[in-house]
C-alpha positions in Angstrom: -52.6 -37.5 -76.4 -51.6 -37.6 -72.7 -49.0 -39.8 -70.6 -50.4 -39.7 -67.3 -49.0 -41.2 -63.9 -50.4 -42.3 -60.3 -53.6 -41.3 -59.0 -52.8 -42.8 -55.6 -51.4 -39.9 -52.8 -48.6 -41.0 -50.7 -48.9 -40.4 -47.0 -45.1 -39.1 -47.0 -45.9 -36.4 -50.0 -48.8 -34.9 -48.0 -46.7 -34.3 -45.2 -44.0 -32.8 -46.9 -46.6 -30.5 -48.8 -48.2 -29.8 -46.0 -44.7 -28.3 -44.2 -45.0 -25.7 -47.2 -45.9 -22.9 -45.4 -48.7 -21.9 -42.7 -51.1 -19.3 -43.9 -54.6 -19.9 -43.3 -57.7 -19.2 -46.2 -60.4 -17.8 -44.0 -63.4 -19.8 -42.5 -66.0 -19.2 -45.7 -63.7 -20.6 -48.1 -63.0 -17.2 -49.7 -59.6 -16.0 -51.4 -57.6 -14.8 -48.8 -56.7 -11.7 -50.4 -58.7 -9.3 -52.8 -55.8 -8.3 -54.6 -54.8 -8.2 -57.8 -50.5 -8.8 -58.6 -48.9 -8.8 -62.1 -48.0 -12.0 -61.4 -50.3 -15.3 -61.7 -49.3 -18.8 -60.5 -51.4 -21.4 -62.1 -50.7 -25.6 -61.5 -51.8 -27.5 -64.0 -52.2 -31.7 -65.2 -48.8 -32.5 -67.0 -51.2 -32.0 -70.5 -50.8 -28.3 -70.5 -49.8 -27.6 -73.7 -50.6 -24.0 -74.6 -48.9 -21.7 -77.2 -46.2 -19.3 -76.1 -48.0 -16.7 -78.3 -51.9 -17.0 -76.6 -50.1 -16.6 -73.1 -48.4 -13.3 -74.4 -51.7 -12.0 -75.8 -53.1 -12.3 -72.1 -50.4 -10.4 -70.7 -50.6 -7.9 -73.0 -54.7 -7.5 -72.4 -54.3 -7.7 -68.8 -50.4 -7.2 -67.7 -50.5 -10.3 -66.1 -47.5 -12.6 -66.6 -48.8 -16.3 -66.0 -46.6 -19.0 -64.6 -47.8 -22.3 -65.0 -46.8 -25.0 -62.5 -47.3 -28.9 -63.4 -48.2 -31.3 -60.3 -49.1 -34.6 -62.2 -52.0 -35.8 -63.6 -55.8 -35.1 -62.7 -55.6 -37.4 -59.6 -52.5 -36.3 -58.5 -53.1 -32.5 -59.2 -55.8 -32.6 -57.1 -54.4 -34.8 -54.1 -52.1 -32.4 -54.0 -54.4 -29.0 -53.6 -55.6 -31.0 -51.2 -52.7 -31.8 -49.1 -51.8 -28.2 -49.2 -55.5 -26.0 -49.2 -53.9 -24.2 -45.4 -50.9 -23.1 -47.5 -52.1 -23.4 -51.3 -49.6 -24.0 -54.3 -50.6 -21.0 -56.3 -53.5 -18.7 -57.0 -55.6 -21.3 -59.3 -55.9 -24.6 -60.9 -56.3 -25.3 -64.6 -57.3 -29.8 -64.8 -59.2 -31.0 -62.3 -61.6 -32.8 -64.2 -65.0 -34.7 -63.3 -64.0 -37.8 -62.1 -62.2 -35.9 -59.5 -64.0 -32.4 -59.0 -66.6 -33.2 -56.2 -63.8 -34.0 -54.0 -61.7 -30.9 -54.6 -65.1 -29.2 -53.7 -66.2 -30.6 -51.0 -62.4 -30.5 -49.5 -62.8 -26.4 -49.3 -59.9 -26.1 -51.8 -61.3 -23.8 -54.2 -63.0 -20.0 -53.8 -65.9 -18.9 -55.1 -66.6 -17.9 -58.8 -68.9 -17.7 -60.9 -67.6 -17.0 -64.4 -70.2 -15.9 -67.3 -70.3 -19.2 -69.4 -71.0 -19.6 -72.9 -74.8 -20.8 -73.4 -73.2 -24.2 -74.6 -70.9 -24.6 -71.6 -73.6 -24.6 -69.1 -74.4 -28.8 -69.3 -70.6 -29.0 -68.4 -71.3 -27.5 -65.4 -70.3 -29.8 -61.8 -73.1 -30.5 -59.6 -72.7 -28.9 -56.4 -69.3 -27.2 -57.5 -71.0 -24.4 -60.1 -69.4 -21.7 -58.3 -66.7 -23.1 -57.4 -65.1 -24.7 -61.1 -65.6 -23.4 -64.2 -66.1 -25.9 -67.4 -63.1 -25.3 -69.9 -62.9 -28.1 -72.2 -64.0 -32.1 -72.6 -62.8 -35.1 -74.4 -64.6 -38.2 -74.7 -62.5 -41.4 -73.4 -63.0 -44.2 -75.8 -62.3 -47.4 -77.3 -60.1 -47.0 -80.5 -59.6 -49.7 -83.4 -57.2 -50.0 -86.3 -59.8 -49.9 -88.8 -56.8 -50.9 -91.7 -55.7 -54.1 -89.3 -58.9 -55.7 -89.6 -59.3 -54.8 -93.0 -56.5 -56.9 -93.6 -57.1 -59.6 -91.3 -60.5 -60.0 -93.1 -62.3 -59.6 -89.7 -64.7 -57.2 -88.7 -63.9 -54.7 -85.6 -65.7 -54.7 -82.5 -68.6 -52.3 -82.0 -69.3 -52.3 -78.4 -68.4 -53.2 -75.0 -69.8 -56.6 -75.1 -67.6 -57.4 -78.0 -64.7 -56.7 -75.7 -65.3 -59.8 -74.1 -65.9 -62.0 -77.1 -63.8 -65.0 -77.8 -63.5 -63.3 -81.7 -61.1 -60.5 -80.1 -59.2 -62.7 -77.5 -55.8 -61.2 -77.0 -56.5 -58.0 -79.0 -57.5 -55.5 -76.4 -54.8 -53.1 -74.5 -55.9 -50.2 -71.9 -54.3 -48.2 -69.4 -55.0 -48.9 -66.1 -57.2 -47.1 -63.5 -55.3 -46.8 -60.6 -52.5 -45.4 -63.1 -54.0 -43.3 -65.7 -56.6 -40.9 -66.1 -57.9 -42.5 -69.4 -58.0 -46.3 -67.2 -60.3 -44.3 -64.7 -62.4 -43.0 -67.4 -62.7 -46.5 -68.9 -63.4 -48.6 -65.1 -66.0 -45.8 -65.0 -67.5 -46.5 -68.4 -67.7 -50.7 -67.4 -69.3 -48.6 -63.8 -72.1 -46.9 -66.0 -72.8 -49.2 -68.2 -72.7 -52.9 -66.1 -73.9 -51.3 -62.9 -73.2 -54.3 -60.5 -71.6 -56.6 -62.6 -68.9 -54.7 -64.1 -66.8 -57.0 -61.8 -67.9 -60.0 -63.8 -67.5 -57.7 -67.0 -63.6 -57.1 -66.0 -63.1 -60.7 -64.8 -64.4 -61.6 -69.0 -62.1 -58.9 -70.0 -59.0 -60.1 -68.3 -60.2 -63.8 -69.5 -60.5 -63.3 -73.1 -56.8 -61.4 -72.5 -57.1 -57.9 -71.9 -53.9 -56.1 -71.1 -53.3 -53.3 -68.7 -50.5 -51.0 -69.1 -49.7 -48.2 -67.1 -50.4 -45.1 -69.1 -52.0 -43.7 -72.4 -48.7 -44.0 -74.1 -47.4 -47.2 -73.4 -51.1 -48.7 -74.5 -51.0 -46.2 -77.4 -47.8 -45.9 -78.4 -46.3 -49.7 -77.7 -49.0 -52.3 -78.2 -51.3 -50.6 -80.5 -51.1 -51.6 -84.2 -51.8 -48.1 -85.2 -49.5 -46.3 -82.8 -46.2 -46.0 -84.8 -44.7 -49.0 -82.9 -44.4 -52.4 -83.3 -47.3 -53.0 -81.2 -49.5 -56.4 -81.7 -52.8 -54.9 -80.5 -55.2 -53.4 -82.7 -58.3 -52.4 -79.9 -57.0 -49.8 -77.4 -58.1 -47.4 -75.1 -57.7 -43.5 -76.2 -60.4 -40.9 -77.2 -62.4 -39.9 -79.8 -60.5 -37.1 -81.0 -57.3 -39.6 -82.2 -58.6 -40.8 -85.5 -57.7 -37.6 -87.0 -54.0 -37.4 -85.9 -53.2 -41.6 -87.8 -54.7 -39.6 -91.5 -51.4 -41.0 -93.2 -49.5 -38.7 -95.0 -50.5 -38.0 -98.2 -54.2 -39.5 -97.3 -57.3 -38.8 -97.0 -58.8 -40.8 -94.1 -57.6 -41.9 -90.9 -56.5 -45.7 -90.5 -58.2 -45.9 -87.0 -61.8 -45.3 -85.5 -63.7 -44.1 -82.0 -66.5 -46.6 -81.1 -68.8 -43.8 -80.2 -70.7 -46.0 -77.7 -68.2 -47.0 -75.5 -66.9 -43.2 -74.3 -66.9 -41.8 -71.2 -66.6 -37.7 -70.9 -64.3 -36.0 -68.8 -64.7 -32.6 -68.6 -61.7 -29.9 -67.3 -62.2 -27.5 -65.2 -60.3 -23.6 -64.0 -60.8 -22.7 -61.0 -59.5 -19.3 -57.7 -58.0 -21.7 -55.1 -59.1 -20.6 -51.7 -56.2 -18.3 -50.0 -55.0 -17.0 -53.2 -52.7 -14.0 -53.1 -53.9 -12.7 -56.6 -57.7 -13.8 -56.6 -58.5 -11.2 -59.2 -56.1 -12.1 -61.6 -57.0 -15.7 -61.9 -60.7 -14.6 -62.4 -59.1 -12.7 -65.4 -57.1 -16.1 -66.6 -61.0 -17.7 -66.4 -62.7 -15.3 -68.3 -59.7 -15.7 -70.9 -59.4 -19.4 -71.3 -63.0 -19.1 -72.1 -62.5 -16.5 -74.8 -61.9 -17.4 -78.6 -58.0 -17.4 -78.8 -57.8 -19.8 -75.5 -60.6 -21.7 -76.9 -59.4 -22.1 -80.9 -55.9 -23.0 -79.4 -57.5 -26.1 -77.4 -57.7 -29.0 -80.0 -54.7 -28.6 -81.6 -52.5 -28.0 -78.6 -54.4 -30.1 -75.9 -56.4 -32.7 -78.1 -59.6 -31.6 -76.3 -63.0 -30.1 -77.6 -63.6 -26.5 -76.8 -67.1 -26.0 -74.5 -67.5 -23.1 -76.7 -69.6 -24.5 -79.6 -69.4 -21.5 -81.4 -65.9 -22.2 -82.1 -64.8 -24.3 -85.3 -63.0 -27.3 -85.1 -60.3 -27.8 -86.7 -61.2 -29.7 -90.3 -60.1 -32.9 -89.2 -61.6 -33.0 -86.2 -65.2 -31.8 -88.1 -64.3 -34.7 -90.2 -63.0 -37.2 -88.5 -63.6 -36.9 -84.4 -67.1 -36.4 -83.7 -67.8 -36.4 -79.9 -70.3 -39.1 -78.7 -73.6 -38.3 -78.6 -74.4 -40.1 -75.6 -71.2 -40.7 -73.4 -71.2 -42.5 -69.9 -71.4 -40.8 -66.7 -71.8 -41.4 -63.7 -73.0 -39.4 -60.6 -70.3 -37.2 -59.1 -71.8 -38.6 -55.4 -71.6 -41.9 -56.1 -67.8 -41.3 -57.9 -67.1 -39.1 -54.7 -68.3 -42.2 -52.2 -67.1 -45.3 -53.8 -64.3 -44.2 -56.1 -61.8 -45.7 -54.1 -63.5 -48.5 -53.6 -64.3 -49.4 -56.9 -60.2 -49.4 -57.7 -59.8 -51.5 -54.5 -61.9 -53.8 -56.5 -60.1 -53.4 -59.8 -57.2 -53.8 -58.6 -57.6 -57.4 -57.4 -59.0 -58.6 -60.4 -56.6 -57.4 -62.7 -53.5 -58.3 -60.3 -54.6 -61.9 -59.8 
């Protein structure tokens, strides 16, 4: 699963980044050099987690070495690129994901591509970004609830959002937050979509009935849920619909915990040639790989996320035990673009009062 950290840029990073050098991409938003090194610089969310082994079979299809360069999670990855799109960190981006990928667009900070999809890839396309980021992976963000803690309280789990807010489940609930985790986003987007202008009154009921916000995935996963290998005292929290498989105890046969399917919200992550790149070419390679098999097979065992390849199995588990949600939350890439920061403006004061 992922730790993840701010989301917020601070004004003394981007100038800092911004000191990093002073060559210009040219006016169309094109790669500044048509070249093609041995050497390809890709920056990443802090999630990259991809076998040693599926790196070396790249190099030895294409004799390009990768180096992979963290900068943060989703938010912050892309705050950065922005910061620095006159003197750009490397030659592409593996992580921007939906919630943030209209802004990386419309910011000039990527270069055109348009990579040959797999037929099922092509709904996880970006609205207005289709040339511009190409659809690698998704996850669906969900509620998660130790199935084996109820069973033992005697008390049925919750099924939906509106349970969330019933007296029943007072005190039980734990998420990360969304101006500190990508997951918390996902979620404040979720109560967005589903509550349309009330989600306000939704997270005022939520903090009532005694939600808690933590700062990250791991601390609501790994502290305060029941089912995450702690001593935590919370058994609803925040995580995604591919965990169940990973609490299968050993020696068992099922997992202890369950997705609610209808509460998810799906993030898709996207590659993309940043705009300026010295080595263009050779990130339009890296694309075409990550969507080939080996990149693709490595995904959910390695990065937790479902390949956008649906020709590609899953691993037994997952077929099992971590369906993805048949119809997730979303919400409009405009409207996330326009009022994103205002709707964590919002958060922030209820959950901080």
């Amino acid at each position: 699963m992922r730790s993840l950290s701010t989301l917020l840029t601070v004004g003394a990073l981007g100038a800092a980044l911004a000191a990093c050098g002073s060559s210009d991409p040219d006016s169309s938003g094109s790669s500044g050099s048509s070249g093609r090194s041995d050497t390809l610089t890709v920056v990443t969310h802090d999630s990259w987690s991809v076998p040693d082994e599926v790196l070396a079979d790249f190099t030895e299809q294409s004799g390009i070495t990768v180096k992979v360069q963290p900068q943060g999670d989703a938010g912050q990855l892309t705050n950065k690129l922005v910061l620095t799109k006159d003197s750009p960190l490397a030659d592409g981006v593996y992580g921007i994901d939906n919630t943030f990928g209209s802004r990386a667009v419309d910011e000039g900070v990527l270069a055109a591509y348009d990579a040959d999809l797999p037929a099922s890839a092509e709904k996880f396309r970006l609205p207005g970004g289709e040339d511009r980021l190409t659809p690698v992976d998704y996850s669906d963000v969900c509620v998660n609830v130790d199935t084996a803690w109820f069973e033992e309280q005697g008390q049925q789990p919750p099924t939906d959002l509106d349970d969330l807010v019933d007296p029943a489940y007072e005190d039980l609930f734990v998420t990360p937050g969304a101006t500190t985790s990508s997951p918390g986003l996902a979620f404040l987007l979720t109560t967005v979509a589903a509550k349309g202008e009330d989600w306000p009154d939704y997270w005022q009921d939520l903090v009532d009935n005694g939600a808690k916000v933590t700062s990250g995935w791991s601390d609501a996963y790994e502290v305060d849920f029941t089912a995450g290998g702690g001593d935590g005292d919370r058994p609803i929290v925040l995580s995604y619909s591919s965990s169940p498989p990973f609490t299968v105890p050993e020696g068992g046969t099922e997992p202890t915990t369950a997705a609610l399917l209808d509460t998810c919200f799906r993030q898709v992550e996207y590659a993309g040639v940043l705009a300026g790149a010295e080595n263009p070419e050779g990130m339009q390679e890296f694309i075409d790989f990550m969507l080939g098999r080996e990149f693709q097979e490595a995904l959910p065992d390695n990065m937790y996320v479902y390949p956008v390849d649906a020709d590609v199995a899953l691993p037994q588990a997952w077929e099992e035990f971590a369906p993805a949600a048949e119809q997730p939350y979303a919400v409009d890439p405009a409207d996330l673009d326009a009022d994103r920061e205002k709707w964590l403006r919002e958060w922030r004061d209820i959950v901080t009062q």
